[in-house]
C-alpha positions as CSV (number, residue, x, y, z in Angstrom):
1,X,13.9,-26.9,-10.6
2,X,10.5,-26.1,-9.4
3,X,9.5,-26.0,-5.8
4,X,7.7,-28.3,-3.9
5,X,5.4,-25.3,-3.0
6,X,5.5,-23.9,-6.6
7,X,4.5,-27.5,-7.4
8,X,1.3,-27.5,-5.7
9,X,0.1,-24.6,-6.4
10,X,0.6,-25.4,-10.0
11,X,-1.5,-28.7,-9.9
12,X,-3.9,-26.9,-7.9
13,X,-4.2,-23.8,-10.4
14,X,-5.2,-26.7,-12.9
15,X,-7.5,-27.8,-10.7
16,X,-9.4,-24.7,-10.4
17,X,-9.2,-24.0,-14.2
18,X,-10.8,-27.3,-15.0
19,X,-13.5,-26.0,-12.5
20,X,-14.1,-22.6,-13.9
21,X,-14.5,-24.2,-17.4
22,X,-16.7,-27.0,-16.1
23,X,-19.0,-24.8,-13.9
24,X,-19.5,-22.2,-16.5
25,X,-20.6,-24.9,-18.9
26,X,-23.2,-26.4,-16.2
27,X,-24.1,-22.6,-15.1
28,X,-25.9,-21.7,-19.0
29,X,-27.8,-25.0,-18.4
30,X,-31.9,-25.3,-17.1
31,X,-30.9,-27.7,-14.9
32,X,-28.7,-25.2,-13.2
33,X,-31.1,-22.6,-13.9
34,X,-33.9,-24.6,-11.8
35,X,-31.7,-25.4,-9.3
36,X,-31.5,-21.9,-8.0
37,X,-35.1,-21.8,-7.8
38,X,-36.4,-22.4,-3.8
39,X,-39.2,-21.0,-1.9
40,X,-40.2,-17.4,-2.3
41,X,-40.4,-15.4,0.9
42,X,-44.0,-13.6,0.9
43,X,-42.6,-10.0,2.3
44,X,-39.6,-8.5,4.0
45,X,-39.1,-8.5,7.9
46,X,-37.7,-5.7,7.8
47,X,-35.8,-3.0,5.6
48,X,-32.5,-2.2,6.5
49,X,-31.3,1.1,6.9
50,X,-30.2,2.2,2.9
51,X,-27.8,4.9,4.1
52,X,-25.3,1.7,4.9
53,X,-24.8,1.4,1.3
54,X,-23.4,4.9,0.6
55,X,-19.5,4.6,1.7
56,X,-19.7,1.9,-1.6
57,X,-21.1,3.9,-4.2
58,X,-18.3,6.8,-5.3
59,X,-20.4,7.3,-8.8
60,X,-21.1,11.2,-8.9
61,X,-21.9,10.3,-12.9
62,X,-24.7,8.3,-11.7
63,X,-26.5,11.3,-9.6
64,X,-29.7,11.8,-11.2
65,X,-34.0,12.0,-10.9
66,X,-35.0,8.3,-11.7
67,X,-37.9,9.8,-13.7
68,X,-35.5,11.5,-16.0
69,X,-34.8,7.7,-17.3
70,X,-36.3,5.7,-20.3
71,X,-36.6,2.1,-18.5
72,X,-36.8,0.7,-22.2
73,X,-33.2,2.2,-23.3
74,X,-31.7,2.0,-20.2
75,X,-29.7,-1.5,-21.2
76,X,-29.6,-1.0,-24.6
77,X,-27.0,1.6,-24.6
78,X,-23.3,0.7,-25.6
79,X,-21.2,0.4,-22.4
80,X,-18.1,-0.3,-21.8
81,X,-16.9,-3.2,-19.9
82,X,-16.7,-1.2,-17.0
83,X,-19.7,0.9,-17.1
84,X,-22.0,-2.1,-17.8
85,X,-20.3,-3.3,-14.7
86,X,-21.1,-0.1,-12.7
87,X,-25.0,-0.3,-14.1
88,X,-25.3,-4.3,-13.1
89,X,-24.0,-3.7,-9.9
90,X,-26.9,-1.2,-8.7
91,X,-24.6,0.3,-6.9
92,X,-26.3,3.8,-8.2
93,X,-29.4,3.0,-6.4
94,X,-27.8,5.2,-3.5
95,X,-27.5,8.2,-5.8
96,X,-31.4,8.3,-7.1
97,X,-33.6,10.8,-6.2
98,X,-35.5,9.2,-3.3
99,X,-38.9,11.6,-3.7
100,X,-39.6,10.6,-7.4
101,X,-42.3,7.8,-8.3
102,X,-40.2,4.5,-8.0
103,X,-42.2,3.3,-11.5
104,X,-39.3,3.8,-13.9
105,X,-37.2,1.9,-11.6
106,X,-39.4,-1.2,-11.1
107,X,-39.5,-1.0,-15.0
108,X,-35.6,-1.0,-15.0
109,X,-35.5,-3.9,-12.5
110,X,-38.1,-5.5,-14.4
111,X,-36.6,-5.5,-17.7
112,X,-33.4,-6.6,-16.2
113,X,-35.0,-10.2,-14.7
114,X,-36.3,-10.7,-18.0
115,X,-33.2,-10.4,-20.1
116,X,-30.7,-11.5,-17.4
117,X,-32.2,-13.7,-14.5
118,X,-30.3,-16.8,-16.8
119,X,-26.5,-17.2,-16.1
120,X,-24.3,-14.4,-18.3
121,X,-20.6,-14.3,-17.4
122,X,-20.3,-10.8,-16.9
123,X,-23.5,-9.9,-15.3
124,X,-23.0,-12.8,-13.0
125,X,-19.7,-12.8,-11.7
126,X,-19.0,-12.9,-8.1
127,X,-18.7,-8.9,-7.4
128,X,-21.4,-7.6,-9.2
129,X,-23.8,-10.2,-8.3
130,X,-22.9,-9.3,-4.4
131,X,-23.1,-5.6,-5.2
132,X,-26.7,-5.9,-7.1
133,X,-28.2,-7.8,-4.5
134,X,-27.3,-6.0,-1.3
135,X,-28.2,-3.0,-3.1
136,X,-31.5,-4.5,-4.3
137,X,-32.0,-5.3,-0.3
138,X,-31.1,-2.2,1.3
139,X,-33.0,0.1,-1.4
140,X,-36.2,-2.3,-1.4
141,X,-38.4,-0.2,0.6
142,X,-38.2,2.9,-2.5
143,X,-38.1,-0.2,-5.0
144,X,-40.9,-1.7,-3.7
145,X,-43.5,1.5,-2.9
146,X,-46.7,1.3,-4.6
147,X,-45.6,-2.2,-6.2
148,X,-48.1,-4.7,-6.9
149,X,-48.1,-8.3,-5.9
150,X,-46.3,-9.5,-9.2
151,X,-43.9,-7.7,-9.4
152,X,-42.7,-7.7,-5.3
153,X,-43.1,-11.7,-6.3
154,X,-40.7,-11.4,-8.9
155,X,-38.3,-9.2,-7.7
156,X,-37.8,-11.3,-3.9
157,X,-37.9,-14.2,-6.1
158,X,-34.6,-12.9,-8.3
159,X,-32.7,-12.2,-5.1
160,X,-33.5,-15.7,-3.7
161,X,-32.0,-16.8,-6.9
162,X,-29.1,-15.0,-7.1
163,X,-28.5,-15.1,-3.7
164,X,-28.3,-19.6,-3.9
165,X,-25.8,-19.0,-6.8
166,X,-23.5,-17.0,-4.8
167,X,-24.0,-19.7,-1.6
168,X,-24.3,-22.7,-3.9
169,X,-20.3,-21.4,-5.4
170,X,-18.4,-19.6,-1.8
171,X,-16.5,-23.0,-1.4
172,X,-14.9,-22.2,-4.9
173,X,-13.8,-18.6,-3.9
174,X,-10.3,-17.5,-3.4
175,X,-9.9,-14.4,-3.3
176,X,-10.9,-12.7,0.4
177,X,-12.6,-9.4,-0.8
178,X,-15.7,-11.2,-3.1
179,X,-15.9,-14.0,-0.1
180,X,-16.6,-10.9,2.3
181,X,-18.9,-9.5,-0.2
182,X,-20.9,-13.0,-0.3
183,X,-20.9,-13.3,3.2
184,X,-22.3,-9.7,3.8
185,X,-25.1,-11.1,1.2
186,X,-25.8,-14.3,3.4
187,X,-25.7,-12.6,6.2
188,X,-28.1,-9.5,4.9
189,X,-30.8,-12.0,2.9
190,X,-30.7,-14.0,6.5
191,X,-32.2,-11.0,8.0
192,X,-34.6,-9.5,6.1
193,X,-36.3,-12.9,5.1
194,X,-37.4,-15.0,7.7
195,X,-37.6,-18.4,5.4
196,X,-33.9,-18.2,4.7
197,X,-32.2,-17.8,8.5
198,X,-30.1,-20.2,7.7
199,X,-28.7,-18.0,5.2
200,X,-28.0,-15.7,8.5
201,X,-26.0,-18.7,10.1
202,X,-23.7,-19.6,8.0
203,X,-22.8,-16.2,7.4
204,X,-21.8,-15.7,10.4
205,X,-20.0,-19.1,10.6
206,X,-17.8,-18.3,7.2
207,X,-17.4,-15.0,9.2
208,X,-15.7,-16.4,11.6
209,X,-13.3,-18.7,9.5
210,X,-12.3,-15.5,7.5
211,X,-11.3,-13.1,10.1
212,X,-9.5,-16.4,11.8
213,X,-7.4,-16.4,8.7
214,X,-7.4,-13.4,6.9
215,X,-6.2,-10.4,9.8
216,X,-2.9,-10.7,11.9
217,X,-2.7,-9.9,15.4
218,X,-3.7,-5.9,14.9
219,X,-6.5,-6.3,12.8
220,X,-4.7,-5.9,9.4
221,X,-4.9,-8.5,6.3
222,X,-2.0,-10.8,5.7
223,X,-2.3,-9.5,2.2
224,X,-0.1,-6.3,4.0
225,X,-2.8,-4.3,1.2
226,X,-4.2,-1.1,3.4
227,X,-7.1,-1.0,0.3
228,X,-8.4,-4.3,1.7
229,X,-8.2,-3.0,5.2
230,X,-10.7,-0.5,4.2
231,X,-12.8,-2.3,2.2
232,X,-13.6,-5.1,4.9
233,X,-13.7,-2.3,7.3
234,X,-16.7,-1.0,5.0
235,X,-18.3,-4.4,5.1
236,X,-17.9,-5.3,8.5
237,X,-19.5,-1.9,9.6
238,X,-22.3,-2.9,7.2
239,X,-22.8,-6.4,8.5
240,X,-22.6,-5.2,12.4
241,X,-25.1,-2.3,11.7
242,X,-27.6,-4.7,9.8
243,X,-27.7,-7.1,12.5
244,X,-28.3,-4.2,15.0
245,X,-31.2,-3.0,12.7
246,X,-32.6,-6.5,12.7
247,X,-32.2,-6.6,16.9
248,X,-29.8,-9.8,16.7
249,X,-26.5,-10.3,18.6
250,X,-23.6,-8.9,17.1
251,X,-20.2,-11.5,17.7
252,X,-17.7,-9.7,19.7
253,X,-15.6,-11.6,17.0
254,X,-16.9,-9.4,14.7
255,X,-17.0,-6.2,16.6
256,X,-13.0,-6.6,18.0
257,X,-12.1,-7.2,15.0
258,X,-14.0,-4.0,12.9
259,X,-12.2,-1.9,16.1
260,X,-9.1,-3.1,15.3
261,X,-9.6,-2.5,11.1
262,X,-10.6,1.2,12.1
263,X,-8.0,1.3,14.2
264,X,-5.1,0.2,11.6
265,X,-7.1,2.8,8.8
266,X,-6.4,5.9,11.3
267,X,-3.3,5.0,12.2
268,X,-2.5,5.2,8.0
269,X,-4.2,7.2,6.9
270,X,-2.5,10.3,5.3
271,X,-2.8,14.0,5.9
272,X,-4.3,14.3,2.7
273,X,-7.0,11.8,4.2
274,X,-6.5,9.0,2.0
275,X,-4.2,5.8,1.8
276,X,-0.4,5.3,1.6
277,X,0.2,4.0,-2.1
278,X,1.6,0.5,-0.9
279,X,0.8,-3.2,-1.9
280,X,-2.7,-2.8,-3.5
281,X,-3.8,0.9,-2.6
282,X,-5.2,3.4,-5.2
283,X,-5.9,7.0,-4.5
284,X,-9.1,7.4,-3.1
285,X,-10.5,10.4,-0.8
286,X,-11.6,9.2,2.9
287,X,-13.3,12.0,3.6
288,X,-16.4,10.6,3.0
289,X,-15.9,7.4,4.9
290,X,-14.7,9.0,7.9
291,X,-18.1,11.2,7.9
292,X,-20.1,8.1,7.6
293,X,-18.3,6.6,10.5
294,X,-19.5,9.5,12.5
295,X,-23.4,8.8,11.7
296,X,-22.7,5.5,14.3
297,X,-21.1,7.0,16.7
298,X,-17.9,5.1,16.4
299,X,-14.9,6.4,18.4
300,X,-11.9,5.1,17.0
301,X,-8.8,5.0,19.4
302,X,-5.7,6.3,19.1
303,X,-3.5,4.3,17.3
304,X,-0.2,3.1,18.9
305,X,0.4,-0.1,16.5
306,X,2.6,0.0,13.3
307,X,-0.4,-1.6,11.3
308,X,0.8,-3.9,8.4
309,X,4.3,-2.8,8.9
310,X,3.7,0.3,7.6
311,X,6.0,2.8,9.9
312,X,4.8,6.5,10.4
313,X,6.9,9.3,11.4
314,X,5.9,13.0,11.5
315,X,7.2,16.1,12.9
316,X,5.4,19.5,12.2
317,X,4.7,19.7,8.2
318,X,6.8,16.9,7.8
319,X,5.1,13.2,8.0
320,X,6.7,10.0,6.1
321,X,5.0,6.4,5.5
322,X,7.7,4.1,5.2
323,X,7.2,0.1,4.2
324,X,9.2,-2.2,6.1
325,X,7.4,-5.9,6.2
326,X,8.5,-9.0,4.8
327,X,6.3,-10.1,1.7
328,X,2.7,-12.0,2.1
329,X,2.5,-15.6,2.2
330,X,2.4,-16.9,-1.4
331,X,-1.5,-17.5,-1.3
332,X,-1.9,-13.5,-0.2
333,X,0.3,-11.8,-2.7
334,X,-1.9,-11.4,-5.7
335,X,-1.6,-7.6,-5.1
336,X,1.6,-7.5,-4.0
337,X,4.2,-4.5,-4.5
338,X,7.4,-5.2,-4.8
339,X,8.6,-1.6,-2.8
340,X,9.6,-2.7,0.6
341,X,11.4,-0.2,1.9
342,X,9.9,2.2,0.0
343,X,8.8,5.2,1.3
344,X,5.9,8.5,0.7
345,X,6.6,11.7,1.9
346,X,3.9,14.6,2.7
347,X,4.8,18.2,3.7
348,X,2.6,20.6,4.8
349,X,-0.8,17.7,4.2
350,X,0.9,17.9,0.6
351,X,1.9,14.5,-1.2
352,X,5.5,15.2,-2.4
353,X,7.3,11.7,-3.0
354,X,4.7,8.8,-3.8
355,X,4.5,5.2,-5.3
356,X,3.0,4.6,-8.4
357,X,-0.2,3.4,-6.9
358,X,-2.0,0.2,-8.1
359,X,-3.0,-0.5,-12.3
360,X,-5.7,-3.3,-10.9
361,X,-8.8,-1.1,-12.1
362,X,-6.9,0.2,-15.7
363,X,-5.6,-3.2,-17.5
364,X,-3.3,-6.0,-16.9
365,X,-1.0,-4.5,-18.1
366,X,-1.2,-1.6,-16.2
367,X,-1.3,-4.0,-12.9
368,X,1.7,-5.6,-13.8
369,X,4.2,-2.7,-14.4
370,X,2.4,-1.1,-11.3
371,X,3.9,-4.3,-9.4
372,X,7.6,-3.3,-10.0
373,X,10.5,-2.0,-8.3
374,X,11.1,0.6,-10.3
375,X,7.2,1.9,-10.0
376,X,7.9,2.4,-6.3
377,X,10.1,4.9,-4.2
378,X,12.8,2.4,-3.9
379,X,16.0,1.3,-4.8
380,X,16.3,-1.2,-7.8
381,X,19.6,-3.3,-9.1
382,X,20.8,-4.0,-12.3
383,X,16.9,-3.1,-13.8
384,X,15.6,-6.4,-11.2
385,X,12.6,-6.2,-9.4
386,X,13.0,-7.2,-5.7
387,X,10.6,-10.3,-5.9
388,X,9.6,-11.9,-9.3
389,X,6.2,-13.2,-10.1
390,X,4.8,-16.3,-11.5
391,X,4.6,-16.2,-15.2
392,X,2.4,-19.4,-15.6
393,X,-0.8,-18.8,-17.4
394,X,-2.6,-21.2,-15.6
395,X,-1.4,-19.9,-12.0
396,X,-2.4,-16.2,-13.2
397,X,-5.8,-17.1,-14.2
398,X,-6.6,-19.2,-10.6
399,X,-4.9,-16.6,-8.6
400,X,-3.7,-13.2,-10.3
401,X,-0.1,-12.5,-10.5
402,X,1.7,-14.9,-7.6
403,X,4.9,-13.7,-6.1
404,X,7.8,-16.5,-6.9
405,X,10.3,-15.8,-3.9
406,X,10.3,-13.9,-0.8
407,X,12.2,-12.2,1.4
408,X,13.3,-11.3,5.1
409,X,13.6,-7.8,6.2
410,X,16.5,-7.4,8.7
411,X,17.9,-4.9,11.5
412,X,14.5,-2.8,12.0
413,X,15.0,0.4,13.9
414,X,12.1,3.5,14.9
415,X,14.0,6.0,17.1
416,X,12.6,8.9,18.4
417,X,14.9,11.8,20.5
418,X,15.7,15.6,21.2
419,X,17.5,15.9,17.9
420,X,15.6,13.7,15.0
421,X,13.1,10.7,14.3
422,X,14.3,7.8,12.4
423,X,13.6,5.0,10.7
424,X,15.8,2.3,9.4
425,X,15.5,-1.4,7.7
426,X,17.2,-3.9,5.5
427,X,16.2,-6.3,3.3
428,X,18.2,-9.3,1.6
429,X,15.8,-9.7,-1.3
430,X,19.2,-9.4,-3.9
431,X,21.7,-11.7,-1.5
432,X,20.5,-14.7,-3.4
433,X,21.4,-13.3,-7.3
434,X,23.7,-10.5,-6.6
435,X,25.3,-10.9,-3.2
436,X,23.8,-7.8,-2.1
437,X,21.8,-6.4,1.2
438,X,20.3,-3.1,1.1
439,X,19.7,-1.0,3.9
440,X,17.6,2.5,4.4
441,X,17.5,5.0,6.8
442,X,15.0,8.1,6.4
443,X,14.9,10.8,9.4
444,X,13.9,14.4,10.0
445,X,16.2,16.3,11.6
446,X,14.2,18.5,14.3
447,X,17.1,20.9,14.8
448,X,17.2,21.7,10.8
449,X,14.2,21.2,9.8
450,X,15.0,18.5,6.8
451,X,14.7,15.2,5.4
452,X,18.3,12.8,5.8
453,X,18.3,9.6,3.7
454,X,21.1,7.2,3.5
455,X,20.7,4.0,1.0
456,X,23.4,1.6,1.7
457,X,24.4,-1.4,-0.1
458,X,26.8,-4.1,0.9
459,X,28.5,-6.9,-1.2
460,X,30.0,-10.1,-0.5
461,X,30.9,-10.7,-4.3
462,X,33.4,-8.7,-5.8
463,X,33.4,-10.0,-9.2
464,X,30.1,-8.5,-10.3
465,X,29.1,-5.6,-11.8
466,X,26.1,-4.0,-9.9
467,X,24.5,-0.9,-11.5
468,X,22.3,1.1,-8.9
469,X,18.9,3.0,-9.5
470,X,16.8,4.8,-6.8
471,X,13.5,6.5,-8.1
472,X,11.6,9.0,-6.0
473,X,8.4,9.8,-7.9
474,X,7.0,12.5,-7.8
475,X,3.1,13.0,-7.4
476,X,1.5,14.1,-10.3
477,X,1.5,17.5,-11.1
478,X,4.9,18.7,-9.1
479,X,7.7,19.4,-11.7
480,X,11.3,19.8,-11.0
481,X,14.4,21.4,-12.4
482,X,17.7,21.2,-12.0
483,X,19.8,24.0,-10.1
484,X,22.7,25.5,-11.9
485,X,25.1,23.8,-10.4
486,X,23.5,20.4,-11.5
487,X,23.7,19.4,-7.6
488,X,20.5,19.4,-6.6
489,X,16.9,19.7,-7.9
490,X,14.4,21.7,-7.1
491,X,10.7,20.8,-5.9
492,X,8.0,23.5,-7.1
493,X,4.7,22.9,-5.1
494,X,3.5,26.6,-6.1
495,X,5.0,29.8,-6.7
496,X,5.6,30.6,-3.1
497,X,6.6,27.2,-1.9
498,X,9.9,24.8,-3.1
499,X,11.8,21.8,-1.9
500,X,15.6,21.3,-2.8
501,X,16.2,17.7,-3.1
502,X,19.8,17.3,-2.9
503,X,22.5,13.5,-3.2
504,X,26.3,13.1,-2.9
505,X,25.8,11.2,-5.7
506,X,26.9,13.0,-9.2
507,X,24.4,11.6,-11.4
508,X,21.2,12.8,-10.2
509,X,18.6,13.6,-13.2
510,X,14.5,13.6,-13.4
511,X,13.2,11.2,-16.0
512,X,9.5,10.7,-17.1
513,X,7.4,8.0,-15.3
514,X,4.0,7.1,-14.9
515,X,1.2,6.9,-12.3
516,X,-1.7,4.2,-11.8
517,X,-2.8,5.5,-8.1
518,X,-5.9,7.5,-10.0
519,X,-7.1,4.7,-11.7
520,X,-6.0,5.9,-15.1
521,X,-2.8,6.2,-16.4
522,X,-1.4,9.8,-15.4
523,X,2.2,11.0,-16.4
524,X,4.6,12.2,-13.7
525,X,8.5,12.5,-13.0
526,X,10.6,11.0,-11.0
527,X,14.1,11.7,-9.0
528,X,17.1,9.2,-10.4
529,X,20.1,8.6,-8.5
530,X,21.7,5.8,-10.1
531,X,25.7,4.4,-10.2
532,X,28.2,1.0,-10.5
533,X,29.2,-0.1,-7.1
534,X,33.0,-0.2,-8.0
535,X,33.5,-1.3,-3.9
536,X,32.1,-4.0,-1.4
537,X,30.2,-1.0,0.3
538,X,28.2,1.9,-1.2
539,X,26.4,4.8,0.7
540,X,23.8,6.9,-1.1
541,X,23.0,9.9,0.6
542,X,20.3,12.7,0.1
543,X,18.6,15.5,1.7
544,X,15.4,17.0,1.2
545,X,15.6,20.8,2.5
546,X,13.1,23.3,2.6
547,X,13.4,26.1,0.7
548,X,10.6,28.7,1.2
């Protein structure tokens, strides 16, 4: 029987469907087409400073001398879906040569208005129009050098337009990272034209509703996704910094709340300075971000939260990012793990034991397996993810992948003392279909020098058969081998350095896996303990020891 809840989301997933079709329809129209046109600002106020745009654009493949270019192949070339959405996006505009003749660039932006200043799907969607047009802002002093008045008339007049597409459809948005992406557009084409301050306003007023709605208490988003806690970190240093440049107030709203996001990101981030693979996250270097940070003189403090329910306990080389918060509300979990209580381990600022990262940015496909149990560090039963996910078309296609159920996590613990640091938590995801609660404790023993793990399951329901998996992946590139006695395996980071992962358990084995943290699809191995629970209670233990 479907839910109430399930219900109306359903009838409102139609809803937005019908909307989508409808609106695409009206968008390939002249009507629509003339409805975008409005008054065309005569100059900029000012020009922002471009260096904001460089924590966005990651593109070393687009590092080159603008002169080197043919403006009249430059979008004739056959791209791939994702390259033509890395050209649209202008995003490369912060890799150019800034000394060369800004000609062949005009002549690339120029071309582009002709062939696409008229509703395309692609071209147009949310993201990449945001992209295009704050980069089109915050690089218009080198696009604009030595322009004439036609083309300075055109080129304001195609941000106006895009810019009243994107504020003509936020109320339609759903998902939070493209409404922070239109806001910072609002906000930024607000500023630097003095016609369209209204723009500026209701920027800041949509602003406001999102970080009402979107961050808990600590700054972090109810999504529980640490990648969206960087990227509106990103954006809300862009915004503050723009409205400095322009010598406007900046919201304390806005400023508590970008101390808090930078305040969640240190307390995660890794000691291979980039993000814990949970709920959402890919693999991507911080290096850089951090570095930019620095230009503004930012001094983050030092953490003393638990942001997003992530737990971190370290101890020498040893440092372990353990996931132990109950699911996202329904209307947050479109990028959703289903890992909790799954864990990564790094030794000596070395990633041993990781999830499988996020497949949003390979394929469906690749998203979906990346959202199961057995893709994360955790323990899985009977082959059963720990929360399902909505298998309606018409709910996937207004909202991305749903999850169906939830599920409380139970009995949380962080000790620290002479002897060890711990961690422990339950869940009772698999009470409802198997009569089962799970429990985990991880802790490094200070006196030995080693990882202690205990997974512990406990049954009301005799009567079932419960078979038992626990994966530890591996990160790419780490192998391991089995010792002669078939008791334990051993880690190779390099020919000087090992780990011996040892289990009471009798069936441990390494099977192949794969990994979507790179945004590609690597191959990897995992660890595999896995059993029948022939009692009401089972305790997996297992050690990681050093072995160097």
């Amino acid at each position: 029987m479907i839910s109430p809840r399930t219900a109306y989301y359903y009838i409102l997933a139609i809803k937005i469907n019908i909307i989508k079709i409808l609106k695409k329809i009206y968008f390939k129209t002249g009507f629509y087409k003339k409805s975008l046109i409005s008054k065309v600002p005569s100059q900029f106020f000012f020009f922002p400073n471009p260096f904001l745009m460089s924590c966005f654009s990651n593109y070393r493949k687009f590092a080159f001398q603008i002169n080197d270019l043919d403006p009249n192949k430059f979008w004739k070339q056959n791209y791939s879906y994702k390259e033509k959405s890395e050209l649209h996006n202008f995003l490369w505009l912060s890799s150019i040569d800034r000394k060369d003749d800004s000609y062949t660039l005009r002549k690339i932006i120029t071309l582009w208005n002709l062939d696409n200043l008229r509703y395309k799907s692609h071209i147009w969607e949310t993201s990449v129009i945001s992209k295009r047009v704050m980069s089109w802002i915050l690089n218009a002093d080198i696009i604009l050098k030595n322009s004439n008045f036609e083309f300075k008339r055109k080129f304001i007049e195609s941000i106006i337009i895009q810019t009243n597409h994107l504020k003509k459809n936020f109320k339609y948005e759903i998902n939070h990272q493209k409404k922070i992406e239109v806001i910072a557009v609002l906000i930024l084409s607000g500023l630097v034209f003095k016609e369209y301050e209204e723009n500026f306003q209701v920027g800041l007023k949509e602003l406001e509703k999102l970080i009402e709605t979107f961050f808990d208490d600590n700054g972090f988003p109810l999504t529980r996704s640490p990648d969206d806690l960087l990227i509106c970190s990103k954006y809300f240093l862009l915004i503050k910094e723009v409205i400095k440049d322009a010598q406007k107030y900046v919201p304390n709203t806005l400023e508590n709340t970008l101390e808090k996001n930078l305040e969640c990101l240190k307390q995660i981030t890794t000691p291979a300075n980039s993000l814990p693979l949970f709920n959402g996250s890919i693999e991507e270097d911080l290096t850089n971000f951090y570095n930019y940070i620095s230009h503004f003189k930012i001094k983050i403090k030092k953490p003393k939260i638990n942001a997003g329910n992530i737990y971190v306990i370290k101890n020498k080389k040893d440092t372990i990012f353990f996931e132990a918060g109950d699911p996202p509300k329904k209307k947050y979990s479109s990028c959703y793990q289903s890992g909790p209580l799954s864990f990564e381990y790094f030794f000596d600022d070395q990633k041993i034991i990781t999830n499988s990262g996020f497949g949003v940015n390979i394929s469906n496909k690749a998203r979906l397996l990346s959202r199961f149990t057995s893709s994360q560090s955790a323990l899985c039963l009977n082959d059963t993810s720990i929360v399902s996910f909505e298998k309606n078309i018409l709910m996937n296609k207004a909202y991305g992948f749903l999850i169906k159920r939830d599920f409380k996590i139970f009995n949380l613990e962080n000790t620290n003392d002479f002897n060890e640091i711990r961690i422990q938590a339950g869940h009772d995801a698999y009470l409802k279909n198997f009569g089962c609660l799970h429990s985990r404790t991880i802790s490094i023993d200070k006196i030995s020098n080693k990882i202690i793990g205990q997974d512990k399951l406990t049954r009301k329901n005799l009567n079932s058969i419960i078979k038992y998996d626990i994966r530890f992946h591996l990160c790419p590139g780490l192998t391991a081998v089995q010792t002669i006695g078939r008791s334990a395996l051993l880690i190779q980071i390099n020919k000087n350095k090992a780990l011996l992962f040892s289990s009471n358990e009798k069936n441990l084995k390494i099977e192949k896996s794969i990994f979507f943290g790179a945004q590609k699809v690597l191959d990897n191995y995992c660890i595999l303990i896995s059993g029948i629970m022939e009692n009401n209670e089972k305790n997996i233990n297992w050690e990681i020891n050093k072995k160097i």
